[in-house]
C-alpha positions as CSV (number, residue, x, y, z in Angstrom):
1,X,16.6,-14.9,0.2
2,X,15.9,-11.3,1.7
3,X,14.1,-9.0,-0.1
4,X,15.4,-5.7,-0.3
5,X,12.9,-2.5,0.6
6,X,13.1,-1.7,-3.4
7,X,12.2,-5.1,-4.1
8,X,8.3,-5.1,-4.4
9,X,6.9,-8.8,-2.6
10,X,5.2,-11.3,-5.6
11,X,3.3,-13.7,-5.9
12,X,5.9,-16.1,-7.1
13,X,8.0,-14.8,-3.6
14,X,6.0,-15.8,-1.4
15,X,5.1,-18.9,-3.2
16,X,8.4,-20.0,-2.9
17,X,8.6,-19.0,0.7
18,X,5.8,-20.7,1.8
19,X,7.1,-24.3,0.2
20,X,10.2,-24.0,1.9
21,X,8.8,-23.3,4.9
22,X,6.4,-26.9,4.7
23,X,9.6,-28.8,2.8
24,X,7.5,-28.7,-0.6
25,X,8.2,-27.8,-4.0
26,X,6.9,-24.2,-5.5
27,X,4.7,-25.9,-8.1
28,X,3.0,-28.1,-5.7
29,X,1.4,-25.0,-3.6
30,X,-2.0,-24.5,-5.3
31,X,-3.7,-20.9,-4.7
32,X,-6.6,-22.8,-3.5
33,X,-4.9,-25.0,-1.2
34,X,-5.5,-24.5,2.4
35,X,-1.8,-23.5,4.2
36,X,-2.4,-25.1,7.8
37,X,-3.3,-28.4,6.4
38,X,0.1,-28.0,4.5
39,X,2.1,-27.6,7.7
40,X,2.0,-23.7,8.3
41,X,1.4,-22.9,12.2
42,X,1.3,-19.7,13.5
43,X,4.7,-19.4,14.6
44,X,5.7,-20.4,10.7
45,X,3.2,-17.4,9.4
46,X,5.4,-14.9,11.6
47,X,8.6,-16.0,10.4
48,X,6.7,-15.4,6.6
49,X,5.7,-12.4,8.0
50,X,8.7,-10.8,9.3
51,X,10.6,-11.6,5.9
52,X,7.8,-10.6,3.9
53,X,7.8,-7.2,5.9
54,X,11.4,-6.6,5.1
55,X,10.3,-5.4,1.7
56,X,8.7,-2.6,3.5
57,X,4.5,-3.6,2.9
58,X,3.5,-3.8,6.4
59,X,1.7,-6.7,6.5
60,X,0.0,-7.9,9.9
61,X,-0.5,-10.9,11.6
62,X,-4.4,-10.6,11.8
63,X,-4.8,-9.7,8.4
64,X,-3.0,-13.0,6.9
65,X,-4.9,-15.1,9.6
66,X,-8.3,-14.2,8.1
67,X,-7.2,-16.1,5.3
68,X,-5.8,-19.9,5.3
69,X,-5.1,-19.8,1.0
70,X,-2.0,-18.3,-0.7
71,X,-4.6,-16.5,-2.8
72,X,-6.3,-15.1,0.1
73,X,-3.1,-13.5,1.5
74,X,-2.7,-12.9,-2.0
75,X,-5.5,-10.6,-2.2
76,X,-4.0,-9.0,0.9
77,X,-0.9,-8.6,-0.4
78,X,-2.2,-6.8,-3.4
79,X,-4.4,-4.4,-2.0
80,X,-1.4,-3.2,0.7
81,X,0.6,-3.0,-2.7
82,X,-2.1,-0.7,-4.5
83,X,-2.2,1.6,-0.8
84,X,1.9,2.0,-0.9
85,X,1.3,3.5,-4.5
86,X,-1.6,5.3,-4.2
């Protein structure tokens, strides 16, 4: 699914995302739980990153890889969210 530049990116988006991308279900990708010991390599973050990105937020590759939890990227998500509308 591509999310189009009016579409804002959620929580529940890229939770989705992410399990497809390691061939698990949604509800089995904990906040806490770390990403790379899930399957994610780097090459798997970009692809995230570059569908994530179509929704307009900017997000960068170094930013993400300071965190390995989807509520660490999260967290980066939602600050980028709070700069686009400040």
């Amino acid at each position: 699914m591509t999310i189009s530049p009016a579409s804002p990116l959620t929580l529940e988006q890229m939770r989705a995302d992410i399990a497809r991308m390691v061939h698990e279900q949604p509800e089995d990708i904990a906040l806490d739980d770390n990403l790379m010991d899930l399957g994610l390599d780097s090459m798997r973050v970009l692809n995230l990153l570059v569908r994530w990105n179509e929704s307009g937020i900017g997000l960068d590759f170094s930013e993400i890889a300071e965190h390995t939890t989807l509520q660490g990227w999260w967290s980066v998500v939602e600050q980028r969210l709070a700069q686009m509308q400040a």
